[in-house]
Residue frames relative to the residue before (quaternion, step in Angstrom):
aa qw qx qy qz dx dy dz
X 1.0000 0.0000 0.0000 0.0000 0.00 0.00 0.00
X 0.0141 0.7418 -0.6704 -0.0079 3.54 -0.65 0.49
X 0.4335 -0.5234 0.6609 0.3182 4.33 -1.78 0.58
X 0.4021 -0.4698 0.7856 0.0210 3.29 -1.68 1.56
X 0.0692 0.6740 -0.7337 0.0511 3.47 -1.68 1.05
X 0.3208 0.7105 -0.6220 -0.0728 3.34 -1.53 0.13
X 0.3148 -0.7449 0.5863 0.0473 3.14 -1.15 1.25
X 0.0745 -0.6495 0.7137 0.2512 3.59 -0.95 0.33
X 0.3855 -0.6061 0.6743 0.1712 2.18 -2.48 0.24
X 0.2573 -0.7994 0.4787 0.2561 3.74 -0.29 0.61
X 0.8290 -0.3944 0.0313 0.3952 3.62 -1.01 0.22
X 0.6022 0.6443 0.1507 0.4467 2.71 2.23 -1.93
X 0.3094 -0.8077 0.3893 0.3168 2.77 2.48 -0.25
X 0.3180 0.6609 -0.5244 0.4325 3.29 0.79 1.63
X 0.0710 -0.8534 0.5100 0.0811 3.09 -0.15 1.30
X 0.1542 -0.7843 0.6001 -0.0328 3.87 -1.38 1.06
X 0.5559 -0.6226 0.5154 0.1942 3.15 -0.82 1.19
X 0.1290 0.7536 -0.6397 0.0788 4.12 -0.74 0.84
X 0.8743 0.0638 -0.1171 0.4666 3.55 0.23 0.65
X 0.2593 0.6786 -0.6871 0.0114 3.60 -0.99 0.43
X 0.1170 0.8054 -0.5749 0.0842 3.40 -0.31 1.35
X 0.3391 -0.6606 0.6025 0.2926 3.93 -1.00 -0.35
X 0.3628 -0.5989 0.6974 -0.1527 2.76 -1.55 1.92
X 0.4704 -0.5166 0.7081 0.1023 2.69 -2.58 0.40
X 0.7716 -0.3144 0.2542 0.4911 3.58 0.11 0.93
X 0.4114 -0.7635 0.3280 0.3745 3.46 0.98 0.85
X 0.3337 -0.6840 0.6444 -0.0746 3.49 0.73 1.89
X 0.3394 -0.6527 0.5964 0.3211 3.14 -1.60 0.20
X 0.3880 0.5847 -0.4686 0.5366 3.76 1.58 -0.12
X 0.6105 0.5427 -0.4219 0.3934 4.00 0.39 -1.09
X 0.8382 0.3124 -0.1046 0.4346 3.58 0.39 -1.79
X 0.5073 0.4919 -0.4665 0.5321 3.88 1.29 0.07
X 0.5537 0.5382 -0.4652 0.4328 4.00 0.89 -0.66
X 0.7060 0.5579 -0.2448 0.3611 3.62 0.86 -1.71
X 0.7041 0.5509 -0.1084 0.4348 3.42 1.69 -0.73
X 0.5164 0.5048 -0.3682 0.5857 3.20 1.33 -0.70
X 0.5513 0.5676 -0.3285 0.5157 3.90 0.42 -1.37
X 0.6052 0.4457 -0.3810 0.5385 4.16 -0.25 -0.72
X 0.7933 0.4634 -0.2529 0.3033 3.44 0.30 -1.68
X 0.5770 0.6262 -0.1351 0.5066 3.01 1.31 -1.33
X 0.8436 0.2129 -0.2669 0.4145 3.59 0.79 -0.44
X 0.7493 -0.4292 0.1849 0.4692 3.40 1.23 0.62
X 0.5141 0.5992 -0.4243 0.4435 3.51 0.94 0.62
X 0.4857 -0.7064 0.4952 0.1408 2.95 -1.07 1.47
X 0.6272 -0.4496 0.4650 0.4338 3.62 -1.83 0.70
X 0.4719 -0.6922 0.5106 0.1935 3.77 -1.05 1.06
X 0.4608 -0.6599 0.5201 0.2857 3.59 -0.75 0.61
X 0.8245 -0.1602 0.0245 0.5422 3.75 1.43 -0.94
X 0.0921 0.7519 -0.6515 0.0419 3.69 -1.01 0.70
X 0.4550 -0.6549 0.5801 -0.1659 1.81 -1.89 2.10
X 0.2028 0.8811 -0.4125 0.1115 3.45 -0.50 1.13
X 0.7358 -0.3942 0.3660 0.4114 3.80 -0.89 -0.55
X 0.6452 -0.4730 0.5113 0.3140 3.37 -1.16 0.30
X 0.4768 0.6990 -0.4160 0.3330 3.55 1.16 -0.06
X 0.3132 -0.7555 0.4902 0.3014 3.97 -0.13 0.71
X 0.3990 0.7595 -0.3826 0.3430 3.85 1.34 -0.91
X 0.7042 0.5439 -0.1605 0.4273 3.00 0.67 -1.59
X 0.7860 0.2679 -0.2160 0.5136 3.89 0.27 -1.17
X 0.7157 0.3898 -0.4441 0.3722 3.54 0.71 0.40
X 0.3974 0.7458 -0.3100 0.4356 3.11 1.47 0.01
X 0.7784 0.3330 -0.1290 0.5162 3.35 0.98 -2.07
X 0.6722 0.5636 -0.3823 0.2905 3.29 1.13 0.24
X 0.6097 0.3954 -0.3138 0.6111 2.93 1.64 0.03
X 0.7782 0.4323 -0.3630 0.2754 3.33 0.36 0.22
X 0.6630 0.3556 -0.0062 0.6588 2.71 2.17 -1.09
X 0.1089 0.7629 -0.6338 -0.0664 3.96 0.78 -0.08
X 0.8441 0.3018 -0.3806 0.2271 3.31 -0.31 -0.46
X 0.2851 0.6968 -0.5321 0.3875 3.74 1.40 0.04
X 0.4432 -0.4602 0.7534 0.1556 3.50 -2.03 0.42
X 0.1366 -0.7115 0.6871 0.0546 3.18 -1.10 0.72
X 0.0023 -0.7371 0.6737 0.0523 4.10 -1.06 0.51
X 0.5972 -0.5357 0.5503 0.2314 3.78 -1.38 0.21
X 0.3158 -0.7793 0.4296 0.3293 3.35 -0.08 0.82
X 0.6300 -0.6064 0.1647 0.4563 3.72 -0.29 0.44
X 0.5177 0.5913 -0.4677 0.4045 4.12 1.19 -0.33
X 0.7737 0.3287 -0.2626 0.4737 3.55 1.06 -1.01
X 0.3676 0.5998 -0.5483 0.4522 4.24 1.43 0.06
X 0.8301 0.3526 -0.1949 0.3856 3.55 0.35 -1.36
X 0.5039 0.6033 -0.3336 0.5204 3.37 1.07 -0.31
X 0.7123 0.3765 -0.2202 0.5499 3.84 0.93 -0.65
X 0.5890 0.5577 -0.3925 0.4335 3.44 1.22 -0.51
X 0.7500 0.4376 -0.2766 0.4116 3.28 0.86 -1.53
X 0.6630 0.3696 -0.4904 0.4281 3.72 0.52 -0.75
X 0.6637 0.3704 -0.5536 0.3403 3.98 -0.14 0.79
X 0.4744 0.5756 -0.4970 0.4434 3.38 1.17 0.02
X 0.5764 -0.4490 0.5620 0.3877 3.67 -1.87 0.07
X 0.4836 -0.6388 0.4642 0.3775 3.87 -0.99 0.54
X 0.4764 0.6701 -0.4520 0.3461 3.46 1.18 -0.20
X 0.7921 0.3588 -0.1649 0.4654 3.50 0.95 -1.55
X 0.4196 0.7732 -0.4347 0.1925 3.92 1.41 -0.43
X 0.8352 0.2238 -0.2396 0.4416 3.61 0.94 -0.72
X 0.3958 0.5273 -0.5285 0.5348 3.45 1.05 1.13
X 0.5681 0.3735 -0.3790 0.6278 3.95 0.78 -0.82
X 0.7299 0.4157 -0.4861 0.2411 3.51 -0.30 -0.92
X 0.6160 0.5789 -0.2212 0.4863 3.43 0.96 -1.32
X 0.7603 0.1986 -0.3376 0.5182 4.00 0.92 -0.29
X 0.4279 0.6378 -0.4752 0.4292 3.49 1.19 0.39
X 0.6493 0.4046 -0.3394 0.5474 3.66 0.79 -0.77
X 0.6517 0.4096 -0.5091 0.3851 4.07 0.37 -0.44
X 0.5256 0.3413 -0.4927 0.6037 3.95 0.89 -0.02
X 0.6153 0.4683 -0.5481 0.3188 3.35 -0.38 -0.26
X 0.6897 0.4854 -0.0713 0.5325 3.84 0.74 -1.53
X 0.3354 0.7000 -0.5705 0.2685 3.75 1.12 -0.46
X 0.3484 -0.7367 0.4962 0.2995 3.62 -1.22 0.79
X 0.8345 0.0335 0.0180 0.5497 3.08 1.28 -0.39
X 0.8712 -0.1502 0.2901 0.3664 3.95 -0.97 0.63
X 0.7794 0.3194 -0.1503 0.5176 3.58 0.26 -1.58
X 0.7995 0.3773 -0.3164 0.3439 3.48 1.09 -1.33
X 0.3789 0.7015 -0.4674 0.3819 3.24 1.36 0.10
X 0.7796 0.3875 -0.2096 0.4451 3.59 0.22 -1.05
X 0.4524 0.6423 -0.3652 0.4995 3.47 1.30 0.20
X 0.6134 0.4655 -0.1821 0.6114 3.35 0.69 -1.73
X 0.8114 0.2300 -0.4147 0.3416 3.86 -0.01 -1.02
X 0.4071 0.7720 -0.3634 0.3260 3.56 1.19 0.22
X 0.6857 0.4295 -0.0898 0.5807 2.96 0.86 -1.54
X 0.7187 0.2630 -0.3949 0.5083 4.10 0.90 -0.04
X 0.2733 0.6802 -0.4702 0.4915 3.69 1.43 0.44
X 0.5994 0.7666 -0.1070 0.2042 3.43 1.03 -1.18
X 0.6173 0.4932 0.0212 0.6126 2.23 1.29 -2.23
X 0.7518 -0.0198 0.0676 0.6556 3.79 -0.24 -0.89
X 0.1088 0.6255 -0.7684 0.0804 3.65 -1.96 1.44
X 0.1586 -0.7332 0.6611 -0.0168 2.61 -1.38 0.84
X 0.1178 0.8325 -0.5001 0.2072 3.63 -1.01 1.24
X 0.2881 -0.7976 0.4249 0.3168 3.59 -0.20 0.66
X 0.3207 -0.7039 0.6251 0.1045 3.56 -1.00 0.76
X 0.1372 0.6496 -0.7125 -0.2270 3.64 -1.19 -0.21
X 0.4951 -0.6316 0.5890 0.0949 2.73 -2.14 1.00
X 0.6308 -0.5204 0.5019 0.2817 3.22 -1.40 0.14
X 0.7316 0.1034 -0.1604 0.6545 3.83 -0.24 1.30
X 0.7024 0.4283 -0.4692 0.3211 3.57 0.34 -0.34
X 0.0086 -0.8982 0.2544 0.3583 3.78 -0.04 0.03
X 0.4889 0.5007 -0.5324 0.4763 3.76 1.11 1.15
X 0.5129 -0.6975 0.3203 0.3846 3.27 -0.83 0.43
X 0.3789 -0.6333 0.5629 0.3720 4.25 -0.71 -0.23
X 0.6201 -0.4280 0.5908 0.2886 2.45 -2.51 0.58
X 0.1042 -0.6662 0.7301 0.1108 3.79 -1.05 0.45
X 0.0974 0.6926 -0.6991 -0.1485 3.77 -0.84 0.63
X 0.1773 -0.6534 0.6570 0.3317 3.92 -0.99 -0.24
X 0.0965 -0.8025 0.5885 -0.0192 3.61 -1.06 0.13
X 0.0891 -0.8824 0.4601 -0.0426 3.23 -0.43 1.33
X 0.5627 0.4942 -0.3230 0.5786 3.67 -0.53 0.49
X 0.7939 0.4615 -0.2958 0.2631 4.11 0.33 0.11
X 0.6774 -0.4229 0.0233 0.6014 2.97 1.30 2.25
X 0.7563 0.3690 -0.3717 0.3921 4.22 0.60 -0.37
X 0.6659 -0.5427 0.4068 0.3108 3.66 -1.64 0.43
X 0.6266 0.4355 -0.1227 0.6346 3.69 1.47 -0.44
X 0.5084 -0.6403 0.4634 0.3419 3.02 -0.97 0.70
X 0.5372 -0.4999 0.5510 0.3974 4.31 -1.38 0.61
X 0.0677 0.7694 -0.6088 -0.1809 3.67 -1.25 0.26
X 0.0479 -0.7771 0.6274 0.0099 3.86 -0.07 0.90
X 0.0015 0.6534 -0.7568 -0.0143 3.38 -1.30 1.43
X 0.2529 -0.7096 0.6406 -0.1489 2.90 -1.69 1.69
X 0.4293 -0.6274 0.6153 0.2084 3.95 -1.18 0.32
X 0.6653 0.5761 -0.3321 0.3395 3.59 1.57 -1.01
X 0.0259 -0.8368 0.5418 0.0741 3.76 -0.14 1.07
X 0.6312 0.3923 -0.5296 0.4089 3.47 0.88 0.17
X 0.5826 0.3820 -0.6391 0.3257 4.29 -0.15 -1.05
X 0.5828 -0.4304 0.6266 0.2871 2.93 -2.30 -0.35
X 0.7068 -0.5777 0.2153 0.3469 3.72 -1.17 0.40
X 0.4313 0.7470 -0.3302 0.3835 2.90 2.19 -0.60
X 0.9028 0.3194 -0.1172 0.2630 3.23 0.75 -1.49
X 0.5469 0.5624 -0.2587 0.5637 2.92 2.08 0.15
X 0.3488 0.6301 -0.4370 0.5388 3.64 1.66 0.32
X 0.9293 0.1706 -0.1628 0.2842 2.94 0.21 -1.48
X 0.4424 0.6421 -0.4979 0.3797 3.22 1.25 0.68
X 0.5365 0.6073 -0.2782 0.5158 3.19 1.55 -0.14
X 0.5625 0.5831 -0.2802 0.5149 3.32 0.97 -0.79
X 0.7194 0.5331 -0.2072 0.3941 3.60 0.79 -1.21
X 0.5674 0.5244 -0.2128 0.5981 3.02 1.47 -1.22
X 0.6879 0.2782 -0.4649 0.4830 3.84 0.15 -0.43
X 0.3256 0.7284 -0.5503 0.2462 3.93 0.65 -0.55
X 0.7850 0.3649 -0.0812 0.4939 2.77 0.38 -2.41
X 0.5404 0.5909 -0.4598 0.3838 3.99 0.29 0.11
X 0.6484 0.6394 -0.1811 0.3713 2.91 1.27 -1.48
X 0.6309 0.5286 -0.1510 0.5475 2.95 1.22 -1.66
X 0.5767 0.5235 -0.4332 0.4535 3.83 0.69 -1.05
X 0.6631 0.5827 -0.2594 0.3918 3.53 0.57 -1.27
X 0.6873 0.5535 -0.2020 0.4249 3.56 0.36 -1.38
X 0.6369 0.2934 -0.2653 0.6617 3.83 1.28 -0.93
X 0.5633 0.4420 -0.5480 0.4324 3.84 0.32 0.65
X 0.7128 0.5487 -0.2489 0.3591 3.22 0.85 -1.03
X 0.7429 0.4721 -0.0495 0.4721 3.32 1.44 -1.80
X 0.8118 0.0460 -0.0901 0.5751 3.53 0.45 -1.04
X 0.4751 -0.6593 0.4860 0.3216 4.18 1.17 1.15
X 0.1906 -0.7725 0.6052 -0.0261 3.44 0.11 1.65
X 0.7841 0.5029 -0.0892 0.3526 3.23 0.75 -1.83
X 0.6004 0.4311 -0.1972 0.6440 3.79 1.58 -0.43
X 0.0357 0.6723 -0.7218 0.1601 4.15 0.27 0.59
X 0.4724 0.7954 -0.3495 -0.1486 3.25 -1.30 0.47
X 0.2964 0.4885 -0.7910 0.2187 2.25 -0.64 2.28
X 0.6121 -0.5714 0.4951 0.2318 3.28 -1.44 0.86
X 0.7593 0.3689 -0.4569 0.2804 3.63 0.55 -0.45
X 0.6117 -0.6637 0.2780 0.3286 3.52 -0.81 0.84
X 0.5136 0.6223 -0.3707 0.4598 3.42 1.13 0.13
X 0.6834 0.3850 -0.2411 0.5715 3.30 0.70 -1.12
X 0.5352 0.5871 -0.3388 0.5040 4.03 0.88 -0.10
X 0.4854 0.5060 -0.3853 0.5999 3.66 0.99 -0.84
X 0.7739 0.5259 -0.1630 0.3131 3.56 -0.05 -1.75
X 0.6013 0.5309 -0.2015 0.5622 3.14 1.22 -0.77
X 0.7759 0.3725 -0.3142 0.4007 3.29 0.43 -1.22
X 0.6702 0.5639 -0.2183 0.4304 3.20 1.37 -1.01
X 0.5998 0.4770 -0.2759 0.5801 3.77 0.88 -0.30
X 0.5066 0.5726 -0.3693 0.5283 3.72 1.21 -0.44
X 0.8088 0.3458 -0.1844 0.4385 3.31 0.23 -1.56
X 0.7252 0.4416 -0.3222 0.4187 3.41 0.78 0.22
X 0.6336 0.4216 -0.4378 0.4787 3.42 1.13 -0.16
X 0.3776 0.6451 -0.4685 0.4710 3.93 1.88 -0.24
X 0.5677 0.6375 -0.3315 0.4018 3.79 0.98 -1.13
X 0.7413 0.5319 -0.1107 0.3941 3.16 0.41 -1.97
X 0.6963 0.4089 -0.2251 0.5453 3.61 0.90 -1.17
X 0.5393 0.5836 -0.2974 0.5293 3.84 0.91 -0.39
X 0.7502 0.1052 -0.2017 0.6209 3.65 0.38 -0.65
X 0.5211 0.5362 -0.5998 0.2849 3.77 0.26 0.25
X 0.5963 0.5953 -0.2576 0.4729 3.63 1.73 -1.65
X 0.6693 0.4573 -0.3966 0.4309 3.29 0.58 -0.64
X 0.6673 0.3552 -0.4071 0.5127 4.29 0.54 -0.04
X 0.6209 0.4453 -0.5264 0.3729 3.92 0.73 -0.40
X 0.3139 -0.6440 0.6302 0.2993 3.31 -1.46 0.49
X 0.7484 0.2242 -0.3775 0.4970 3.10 -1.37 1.36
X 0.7924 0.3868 -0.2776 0.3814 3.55 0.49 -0.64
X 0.1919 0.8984 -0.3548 0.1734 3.63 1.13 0.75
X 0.6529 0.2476 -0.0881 0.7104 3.37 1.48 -0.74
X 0.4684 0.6913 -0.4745 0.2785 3.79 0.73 0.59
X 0.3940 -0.6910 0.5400 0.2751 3.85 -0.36 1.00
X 0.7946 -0.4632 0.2847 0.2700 3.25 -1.71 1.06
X 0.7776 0.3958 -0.2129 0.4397 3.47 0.74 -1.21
X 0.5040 0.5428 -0.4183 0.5257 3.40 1.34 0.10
X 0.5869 0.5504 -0.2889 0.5188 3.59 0.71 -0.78
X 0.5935 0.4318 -0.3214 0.5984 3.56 0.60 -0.86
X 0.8220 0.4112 -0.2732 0.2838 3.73 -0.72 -0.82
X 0.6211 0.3095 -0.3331 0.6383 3.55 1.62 -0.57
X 0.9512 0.2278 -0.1685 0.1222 3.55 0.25 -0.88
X 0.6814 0.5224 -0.1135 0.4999 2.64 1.67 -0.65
X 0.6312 0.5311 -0.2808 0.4906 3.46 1.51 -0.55
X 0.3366 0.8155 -0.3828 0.2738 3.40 0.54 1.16
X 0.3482 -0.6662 0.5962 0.2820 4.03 -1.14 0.04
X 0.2804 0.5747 -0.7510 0.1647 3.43 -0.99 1.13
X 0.7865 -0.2421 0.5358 0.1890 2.78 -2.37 -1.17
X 0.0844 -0.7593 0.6453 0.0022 3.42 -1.00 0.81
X 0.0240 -0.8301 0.5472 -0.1046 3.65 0.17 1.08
X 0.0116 -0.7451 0.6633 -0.0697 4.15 -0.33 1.35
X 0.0124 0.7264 -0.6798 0.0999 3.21 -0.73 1.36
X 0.7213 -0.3532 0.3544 0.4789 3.96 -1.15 0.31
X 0.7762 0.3764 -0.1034 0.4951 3.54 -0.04 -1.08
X 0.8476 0.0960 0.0632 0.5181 3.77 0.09 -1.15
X 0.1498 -0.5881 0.7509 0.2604 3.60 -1.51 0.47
X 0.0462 0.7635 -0.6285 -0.1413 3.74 -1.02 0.70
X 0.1896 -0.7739 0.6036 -0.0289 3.55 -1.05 0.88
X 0.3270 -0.8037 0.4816 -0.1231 3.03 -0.74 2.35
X 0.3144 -0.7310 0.5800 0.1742 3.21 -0.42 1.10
X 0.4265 -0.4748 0.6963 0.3283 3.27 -2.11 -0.66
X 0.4483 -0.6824 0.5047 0.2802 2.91 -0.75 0.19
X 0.0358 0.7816 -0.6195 0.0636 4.23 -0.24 1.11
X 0.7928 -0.1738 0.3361 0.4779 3.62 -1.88 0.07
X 0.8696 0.2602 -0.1660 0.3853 3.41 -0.16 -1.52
X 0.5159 0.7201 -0.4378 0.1539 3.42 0.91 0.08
X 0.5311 0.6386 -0.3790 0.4081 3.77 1.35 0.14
X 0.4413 0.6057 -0.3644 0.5528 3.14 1.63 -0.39
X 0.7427 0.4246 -0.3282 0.4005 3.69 -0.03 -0.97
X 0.3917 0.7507 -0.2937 0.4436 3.41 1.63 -1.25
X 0.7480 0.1557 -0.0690 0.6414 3.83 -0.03 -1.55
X 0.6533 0.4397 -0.5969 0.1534 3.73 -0.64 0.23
X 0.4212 -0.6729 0.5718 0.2070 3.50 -0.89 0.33
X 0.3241 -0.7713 0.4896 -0.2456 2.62 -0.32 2.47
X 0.4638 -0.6509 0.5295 0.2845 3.73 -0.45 0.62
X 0.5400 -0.4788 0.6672 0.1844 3.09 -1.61 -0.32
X 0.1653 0.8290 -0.5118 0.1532 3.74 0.19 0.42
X 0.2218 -0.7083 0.6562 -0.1363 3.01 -1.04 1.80
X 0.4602 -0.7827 0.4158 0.0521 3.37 -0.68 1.31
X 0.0317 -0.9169 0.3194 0.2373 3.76 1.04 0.20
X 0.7122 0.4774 -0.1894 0.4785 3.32 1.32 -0.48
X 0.6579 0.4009 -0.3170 0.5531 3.33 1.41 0.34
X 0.7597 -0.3266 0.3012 0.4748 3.67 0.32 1.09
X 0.5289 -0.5740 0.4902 0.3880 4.28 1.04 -0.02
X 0.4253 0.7421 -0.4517 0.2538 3.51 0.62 0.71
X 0.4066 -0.7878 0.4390 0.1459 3.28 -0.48 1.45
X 0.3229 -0.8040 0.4736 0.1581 3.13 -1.06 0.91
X 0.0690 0.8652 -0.4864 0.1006 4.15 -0.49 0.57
X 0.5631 -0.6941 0.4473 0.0318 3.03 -0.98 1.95
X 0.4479 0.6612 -0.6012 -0.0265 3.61 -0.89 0.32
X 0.4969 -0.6665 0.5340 0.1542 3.21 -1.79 0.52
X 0.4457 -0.6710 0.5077 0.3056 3.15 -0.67 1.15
């Protein structure tokens, strides 16, 4: 069971109570019953209703009311706004979503929706050589002093999901960077072009290796390779190869309590006979 409400609003923004009945999960049989009844007592076809996320409702007012306007009441407007936004920008929009909400009046609305105009725009641009025009979004709030601009062809996702393809894309920059910085991407040296493959390829895999190692250390999740190296990996132990297992003793260092609690895999060597690999700490 659930309490049917409806309130009007008169022209003058006088608001009157018209119904408080009980329903069945606001059914759309429940809120067409609550509607016929309005009709039935002399209430005209509304110009607009404002409601819930409840489907019951708009099929109801469409049969009873077809020609009414229907709007989202404003928890579920902004609630739909924010899930297309990146979570980065959601509680800046959300926070200028309520000052339109609260606007005292007309004018200050369109201020407020100005200023979140701000935050995410969107506009089509044409380019030189291209001949349809682009999406232009700007995007404030994603770590730079200027707004982000990302032009795209993609006119159906939402900005959410074209952010974060962007986001991904800077990942892998990042990462491109970090093996310049960490394992001297940009300074190979040997010239012959074999040993360059080998390089490049042995590069991109220890970038692998250090990537999924950060991802098990607590705290060290957004730590670049050469940091990783200097606490954890730069170390004196033991290399023990037995039939079954390769098992690699550490020293024991500052950071070694960290390695302690992370949640190391299992790792099975395939190219050595299936020999498992296993961490300990002096």
């Amino acid at each position: 069971m659930c309490l049917l409400v409806v309130i009007g609003v008169r022209e003058d923004g006088t608001k009157e109570l018209l119904a408080v009945e009980d329903g069945y999960r606001e059914s759309t049989e429940s809120w067409a019953t609550v509607m016929r009844d309005l009709k039935a007592r002399g209430a005209n076809e509304p110009k607009l209703v404002i409601g819930d996320g409840a489907l019951g409702t708009w099929a109801a007012l469409r049969d009873v009311f077809p020609g009414a306007r229907r709007q989202a009441c404003w928890v579920h407007a902004i609630a739909r706004v924010l899930d297309s936004l990146p979570k980065r920008l959601q509680p800046t929009a959300k926070k200028l979503l309520h000052e339109i909400m609260k606007a005292a009046s007309r004018a200050d609305a369109r201020l407020a929706l100005e200023r979140f105009r701000d935050e995410v725009h969107e506009q089509d641009v044409t380019v030189r050589g291209c001949p349809h025009p682009l999406r232009q979004i700007a995007v404030r709030g994603l770590g730079h002093d200027h707004p982000t601009l990302i032009l795209t062809n993609d006119r159906t996702s939402t900005p959410k999901k074209i952010v974060g393809r962007y986001a991904k894309r800077m990942r892998i920059e990042q990462r491109l960077a970090e093996s310049i910085r960490s394992f001297h991407l940009d300074a190979l040296s040997s010239a012959v072009a074999l040993n360059v493959d080998l390089d490049t390829t042995l590069t991109v895999w220890a970038a692998a290796t250090y990537d999924a190692l950060r991802r098990q250390l607590p705290g060290y999740e957004r730590a670049t390779p050469d940091t990783i190296w200097r606490r954890f990996i730069s170390t004196s132990g033991q290399i023990t190869i037995g039939p079954d297992h390769v098992t690699c003793r550490l020293n024991s260092r500052t950071y070694s309590p960290v390695m302690r609690t992370a949640s190391l895999p299992k790792t099975q060597i395939p190219w050595w006979n299936g020999r498992h690999l296993r961490l300990e700490f002096a």
